[in-house]
C-alpha positions as CSV (number, residue, x, y, z in Angstrom):
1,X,-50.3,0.5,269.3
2,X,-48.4,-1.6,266.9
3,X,-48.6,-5.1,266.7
4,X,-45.5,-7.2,268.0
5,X,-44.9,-11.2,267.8
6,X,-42.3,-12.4,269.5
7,X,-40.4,-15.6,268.1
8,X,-38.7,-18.1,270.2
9,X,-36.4,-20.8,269.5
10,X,-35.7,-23.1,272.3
11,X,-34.6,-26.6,272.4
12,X,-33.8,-28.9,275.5
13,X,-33.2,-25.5,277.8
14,X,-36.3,-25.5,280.1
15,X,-34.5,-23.4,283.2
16,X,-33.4,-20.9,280.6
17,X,-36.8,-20.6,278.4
18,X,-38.9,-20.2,281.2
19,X,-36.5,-17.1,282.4
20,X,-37.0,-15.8,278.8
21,X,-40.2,-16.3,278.8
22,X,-41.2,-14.3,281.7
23,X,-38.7,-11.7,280.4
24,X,-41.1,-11.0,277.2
25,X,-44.0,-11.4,279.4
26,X,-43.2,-8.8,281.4
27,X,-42.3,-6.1,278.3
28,X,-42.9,-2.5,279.3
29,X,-44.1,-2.5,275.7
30,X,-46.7,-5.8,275.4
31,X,-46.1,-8.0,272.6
32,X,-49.4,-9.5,270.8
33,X,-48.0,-13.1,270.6
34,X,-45.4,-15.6,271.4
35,X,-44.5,-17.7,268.8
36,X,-42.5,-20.7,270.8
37,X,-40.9,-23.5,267.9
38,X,-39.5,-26.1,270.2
39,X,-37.2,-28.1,268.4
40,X,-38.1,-31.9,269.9
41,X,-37.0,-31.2,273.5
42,X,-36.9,-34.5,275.7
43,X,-36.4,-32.0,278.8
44,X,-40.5,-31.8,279.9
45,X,-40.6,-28.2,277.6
46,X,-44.0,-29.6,276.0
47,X,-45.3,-29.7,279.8
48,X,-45.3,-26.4,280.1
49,X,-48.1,-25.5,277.6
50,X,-50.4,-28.3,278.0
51,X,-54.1,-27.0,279.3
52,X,-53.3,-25.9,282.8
53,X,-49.5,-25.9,282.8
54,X,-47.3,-23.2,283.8
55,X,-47.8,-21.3,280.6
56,X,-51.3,-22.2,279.2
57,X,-51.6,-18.7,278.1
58,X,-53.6,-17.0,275.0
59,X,-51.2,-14.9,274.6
60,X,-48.4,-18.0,273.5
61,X,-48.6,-19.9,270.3
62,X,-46.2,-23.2,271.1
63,X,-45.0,-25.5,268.4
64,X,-43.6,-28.7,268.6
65,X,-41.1,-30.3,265.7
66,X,-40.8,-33.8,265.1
67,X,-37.1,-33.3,264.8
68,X,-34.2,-31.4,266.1
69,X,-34.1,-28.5,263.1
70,X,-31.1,-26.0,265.0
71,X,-31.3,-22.5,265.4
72,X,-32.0,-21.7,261.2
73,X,-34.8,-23.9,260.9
74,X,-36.9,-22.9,264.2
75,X,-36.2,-19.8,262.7
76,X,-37.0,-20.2,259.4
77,X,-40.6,-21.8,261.0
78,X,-41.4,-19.4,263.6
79,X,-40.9,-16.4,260.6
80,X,-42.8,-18.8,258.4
81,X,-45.6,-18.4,260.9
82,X,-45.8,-14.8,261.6
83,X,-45.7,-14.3,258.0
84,X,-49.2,-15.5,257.8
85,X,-50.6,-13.5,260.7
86,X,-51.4,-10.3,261.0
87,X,-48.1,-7.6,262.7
88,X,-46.1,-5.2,262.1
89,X,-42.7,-6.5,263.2
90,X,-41.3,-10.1,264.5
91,X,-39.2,-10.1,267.1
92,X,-36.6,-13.2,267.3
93,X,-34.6,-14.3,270.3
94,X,-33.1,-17.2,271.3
95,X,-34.3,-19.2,274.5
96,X,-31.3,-18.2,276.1
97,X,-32.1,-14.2,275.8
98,X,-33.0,-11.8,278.8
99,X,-34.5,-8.8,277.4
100,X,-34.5,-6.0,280.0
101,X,-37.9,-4.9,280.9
102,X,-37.8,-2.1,278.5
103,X,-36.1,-3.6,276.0
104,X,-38.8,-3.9,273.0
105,X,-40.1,-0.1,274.5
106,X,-36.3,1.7,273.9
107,X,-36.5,-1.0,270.3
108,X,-40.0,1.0,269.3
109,X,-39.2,4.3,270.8
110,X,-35.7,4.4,268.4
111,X,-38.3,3.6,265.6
112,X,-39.8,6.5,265.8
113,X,-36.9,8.7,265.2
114,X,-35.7,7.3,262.1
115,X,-36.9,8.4,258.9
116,X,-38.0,5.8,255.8
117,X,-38.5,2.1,256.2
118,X,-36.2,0.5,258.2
119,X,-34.9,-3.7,257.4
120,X,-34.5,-4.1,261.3
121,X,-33.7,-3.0,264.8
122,X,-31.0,-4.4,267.2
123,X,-30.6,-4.6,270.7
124,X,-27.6,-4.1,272.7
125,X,-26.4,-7.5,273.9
126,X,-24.2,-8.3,276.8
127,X,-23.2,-11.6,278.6
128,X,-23.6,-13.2,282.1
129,X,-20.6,-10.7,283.2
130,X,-21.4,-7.6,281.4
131,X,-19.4,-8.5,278.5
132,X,-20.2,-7.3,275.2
133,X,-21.7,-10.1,272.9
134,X,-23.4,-10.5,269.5
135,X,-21.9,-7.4,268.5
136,X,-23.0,-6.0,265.4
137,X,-21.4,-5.1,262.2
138,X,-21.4,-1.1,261.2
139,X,-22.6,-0.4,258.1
140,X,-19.8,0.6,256.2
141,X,-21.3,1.2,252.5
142,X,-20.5,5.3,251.3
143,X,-23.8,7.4,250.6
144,X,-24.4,9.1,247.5
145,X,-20.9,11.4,248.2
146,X,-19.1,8.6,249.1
147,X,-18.5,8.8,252.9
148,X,-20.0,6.2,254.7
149,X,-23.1,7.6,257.4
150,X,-23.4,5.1,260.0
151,X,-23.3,7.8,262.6
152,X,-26.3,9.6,261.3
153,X,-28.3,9.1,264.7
154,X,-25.4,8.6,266.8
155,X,-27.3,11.6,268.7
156,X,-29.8,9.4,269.4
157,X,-27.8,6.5,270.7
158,X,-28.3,4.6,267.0
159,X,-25.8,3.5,264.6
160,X,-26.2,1.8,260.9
161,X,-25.5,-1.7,260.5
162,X,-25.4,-4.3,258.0
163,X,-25.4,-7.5,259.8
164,X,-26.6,-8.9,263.5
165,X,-27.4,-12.2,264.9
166,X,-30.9,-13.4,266.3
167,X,-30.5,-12.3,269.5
168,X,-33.2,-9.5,270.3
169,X,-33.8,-8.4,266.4
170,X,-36.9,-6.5,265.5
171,X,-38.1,-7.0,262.0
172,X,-40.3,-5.2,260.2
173,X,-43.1,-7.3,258.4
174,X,-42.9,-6.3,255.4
175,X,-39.0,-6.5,255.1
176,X,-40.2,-10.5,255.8
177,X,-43.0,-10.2,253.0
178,X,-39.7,-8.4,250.5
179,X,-37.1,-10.7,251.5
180,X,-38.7,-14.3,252.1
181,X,-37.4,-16.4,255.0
182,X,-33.8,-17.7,256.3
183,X,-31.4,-20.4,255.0
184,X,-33.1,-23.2,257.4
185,X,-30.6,-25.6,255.8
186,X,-27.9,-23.8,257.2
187,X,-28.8,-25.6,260.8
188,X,-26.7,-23.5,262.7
189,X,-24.4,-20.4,262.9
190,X,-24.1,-17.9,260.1
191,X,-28.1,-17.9,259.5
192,X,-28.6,-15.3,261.5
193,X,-25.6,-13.5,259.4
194,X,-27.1,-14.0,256.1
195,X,-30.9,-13.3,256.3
196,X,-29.8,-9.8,258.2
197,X,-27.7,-8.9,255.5
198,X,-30.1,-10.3,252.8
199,X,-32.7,-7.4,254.7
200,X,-30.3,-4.7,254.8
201,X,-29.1,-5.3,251.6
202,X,-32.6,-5.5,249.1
203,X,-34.9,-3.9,251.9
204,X,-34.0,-1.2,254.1
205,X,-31.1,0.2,256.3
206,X,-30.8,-1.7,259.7
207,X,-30.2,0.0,263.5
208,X,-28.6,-0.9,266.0
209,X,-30.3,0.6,269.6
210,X,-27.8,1.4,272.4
211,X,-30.6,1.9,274.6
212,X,-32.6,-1.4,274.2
213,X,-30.7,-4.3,276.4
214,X,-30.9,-7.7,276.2
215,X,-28.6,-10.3,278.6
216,X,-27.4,-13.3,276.4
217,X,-27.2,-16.5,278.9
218,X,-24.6,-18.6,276.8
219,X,-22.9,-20.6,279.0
220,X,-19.5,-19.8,276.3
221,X,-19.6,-16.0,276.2
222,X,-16.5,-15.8,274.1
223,X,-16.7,-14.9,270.3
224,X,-17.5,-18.0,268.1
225,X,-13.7,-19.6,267.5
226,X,-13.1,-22.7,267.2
227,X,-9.2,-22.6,268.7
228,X,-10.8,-21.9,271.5
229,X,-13.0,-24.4,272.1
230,X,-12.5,-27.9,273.9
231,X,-15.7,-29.1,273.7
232,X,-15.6,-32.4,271.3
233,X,-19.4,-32.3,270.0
234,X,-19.2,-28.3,270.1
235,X,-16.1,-28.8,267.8
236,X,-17.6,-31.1,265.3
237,X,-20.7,-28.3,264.9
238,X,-18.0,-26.0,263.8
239,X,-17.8,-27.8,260.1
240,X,-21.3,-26.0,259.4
241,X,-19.4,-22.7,261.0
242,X,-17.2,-22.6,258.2
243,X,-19.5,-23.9,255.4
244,X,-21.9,-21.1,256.2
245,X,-19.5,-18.0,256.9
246,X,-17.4,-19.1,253.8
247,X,-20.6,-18.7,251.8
248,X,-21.9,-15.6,253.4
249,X,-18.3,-14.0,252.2
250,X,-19.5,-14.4,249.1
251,X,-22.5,-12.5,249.5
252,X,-21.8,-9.8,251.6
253,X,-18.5,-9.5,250.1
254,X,-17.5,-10.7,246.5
255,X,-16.5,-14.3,244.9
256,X,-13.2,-12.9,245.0
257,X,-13.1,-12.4,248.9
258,X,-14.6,-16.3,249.3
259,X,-11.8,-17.6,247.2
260,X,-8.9,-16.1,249.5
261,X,-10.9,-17.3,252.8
262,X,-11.4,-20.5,251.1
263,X,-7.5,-20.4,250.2
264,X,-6.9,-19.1,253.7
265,X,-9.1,-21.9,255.5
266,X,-7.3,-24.9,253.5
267,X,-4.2,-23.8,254.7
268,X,-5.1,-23.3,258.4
269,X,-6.3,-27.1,258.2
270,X,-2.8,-27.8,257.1
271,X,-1.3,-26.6,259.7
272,X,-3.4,-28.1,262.1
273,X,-2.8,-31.3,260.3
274,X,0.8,-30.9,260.7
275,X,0.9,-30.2,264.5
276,X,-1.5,-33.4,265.2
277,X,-4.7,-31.6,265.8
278,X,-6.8,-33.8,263.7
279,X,-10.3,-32.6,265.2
280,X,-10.1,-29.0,264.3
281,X,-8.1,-30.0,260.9
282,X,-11.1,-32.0,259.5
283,X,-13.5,-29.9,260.9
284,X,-12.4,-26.8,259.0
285,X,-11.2,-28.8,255.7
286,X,-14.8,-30.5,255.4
287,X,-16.5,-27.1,256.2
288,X,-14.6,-25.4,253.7
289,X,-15.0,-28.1,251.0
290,X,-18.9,-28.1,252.1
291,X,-19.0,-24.5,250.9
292,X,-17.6,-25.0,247.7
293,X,-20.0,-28.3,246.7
294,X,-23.1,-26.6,248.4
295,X,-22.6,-22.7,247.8
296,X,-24.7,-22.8,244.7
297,X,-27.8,-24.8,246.6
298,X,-27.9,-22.1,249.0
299,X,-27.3,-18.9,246.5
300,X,-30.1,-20.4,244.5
301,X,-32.6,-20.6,247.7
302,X,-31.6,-16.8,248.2
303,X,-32.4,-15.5,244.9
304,X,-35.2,-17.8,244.9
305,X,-36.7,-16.2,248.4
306,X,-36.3,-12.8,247.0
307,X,-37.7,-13.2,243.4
308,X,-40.4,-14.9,245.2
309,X,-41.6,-11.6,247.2
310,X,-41.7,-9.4,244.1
């Protein structure tokens, strides 16, 4: 039986952790380890895993950060971790993910009938009503005649992709040990993005499993946009939104591409700026600028990572 560690990032959300928790705990398919990074909660998370807590269990590996290090860097640790232990794949979820019982069995299972090395699996992810969420992007690139083949398992409920988000990914270790670790610098939003695309891109093709489920518990289960949200600190996280998808244009895409969204952005800050919505005007004009002034930092940690693993 392969060996599977499960990575968990979970910060002030003690209901929900403790509902993910028992969710991997109670895998059809037994994962080996839980790696927990807990990002400085102040909600009584440590509690938990202190010698004869709820969860003083072997089987969990809990880590504590001095500081709050968002969604890339717990990440970016919890990788770190498993890359120095002995698996075969990582499995990454946020605190606020429900995997179905089944859900790393159907991820293992679909393994098995692809051919090669694979850069990772994906599960299907839906929201508190059913709703799709965290969908993933279909591998568009053509094979050797030209003609793209994401459909070449579709018989088999699995479809190529080139990007998903780190909710309910399985990665292979040694796509981790070719590729290095994610952007922790990136904080939040468009991480996820990046590192899966960095994977599929230098390592191997990437799946995503119609038959392995996972519930996402976001309280907001609408697509990440920030016209649509009213929340005032939520809105003011959205300047590392556009810093980090502007600059992941640029590598999934071409230069080219990030110059017209960059183009694009500025003038949707205008606008805003025009019709008195200062919030979202700033937000998007800083984010923008940010990934002009810090692109290079963050293609250099990139090629960095990957010359690294060679």
């Amino acid at each position: 039986m392969e060996k599977v560690i499960a990575v968990i990032v979970t910060y002030n959300r003690i209901k929900l952790l403790k509902e993910c928790l028992n969710a991997v705990l109670s895998q059809t398919y037994k994962v080996h380890k839980i790696v927990l990074i807990d990002n400085a909660s102040t909600d009584g998370t440590a509690d938990l895993f202190i010698k004869g807590g709820e969860y003083d269990k072997d089987v969990i590996d809990y880590r504590r950060m001095e500081t709050n290090l968002g969604g890339a860097g717990g990440f970016y640790e919890g990788i770190k971790i498993c890359r120095d232990m002995e698996c075969d794949y990582v499995w990454i979820m946020d605190d606020d993910t429900i995997p179905y019982t089944d859900c790393l069995e159907k991820l293992m299972s679909a393994r098995s009938k692809i051919e090669g090395k694979i850069g990772y699996l994906a599960s299907s992810i839906i929201g508190p009503d059913s709703e799709p969420m965290n969908v993933p992007a279909i591998d568009m690139r053509p094979a050797k005649n030209g003609y793209p083949h994401w459909y070449k398992y579709l018989s088999e409920g699995i479809v190529q992709i080139s990007r998903a988000t780190f909710v309910s990914i399985l990665i292979p270790y040694d796509a981790i040990k070719k590729c290095g670790l994610p952007c922790k610098d990136y904080f939040i939003w468009g991480d996820d993005s990046e590192y899966t695309m960095r994977i599929s891109k230098y390592y191997a093709p990437a799946y995503f499993v119609g038959a392995s489920v996972a519930l996402h518990k976001r309280f907001n289960a609408k697509k990440l946009d920030i016209m649509m949200e009213n929340d005032t600190k939520r809105l003011e996280m959205f300047r590392k939104y556009y810093r980090n998808t502007t600059i992941n244009e640029g590598l999934s895409v071409s230069q080219k591409q990030r110059k017209k969204l960059v183009i694009h952005n500025f003038k949707v800050a205008l606008q805003k700026l025009l019709k008195g919505d200062f919030i979202r005007a700033k937000v998007i004009f800083l984010g923008t600028l940010d990934s002009i002034t810090q692109r290079k930092k963050f293609e250099e940690y990139i090629a960095n990572e990957l010359s690294l693993q060679k």
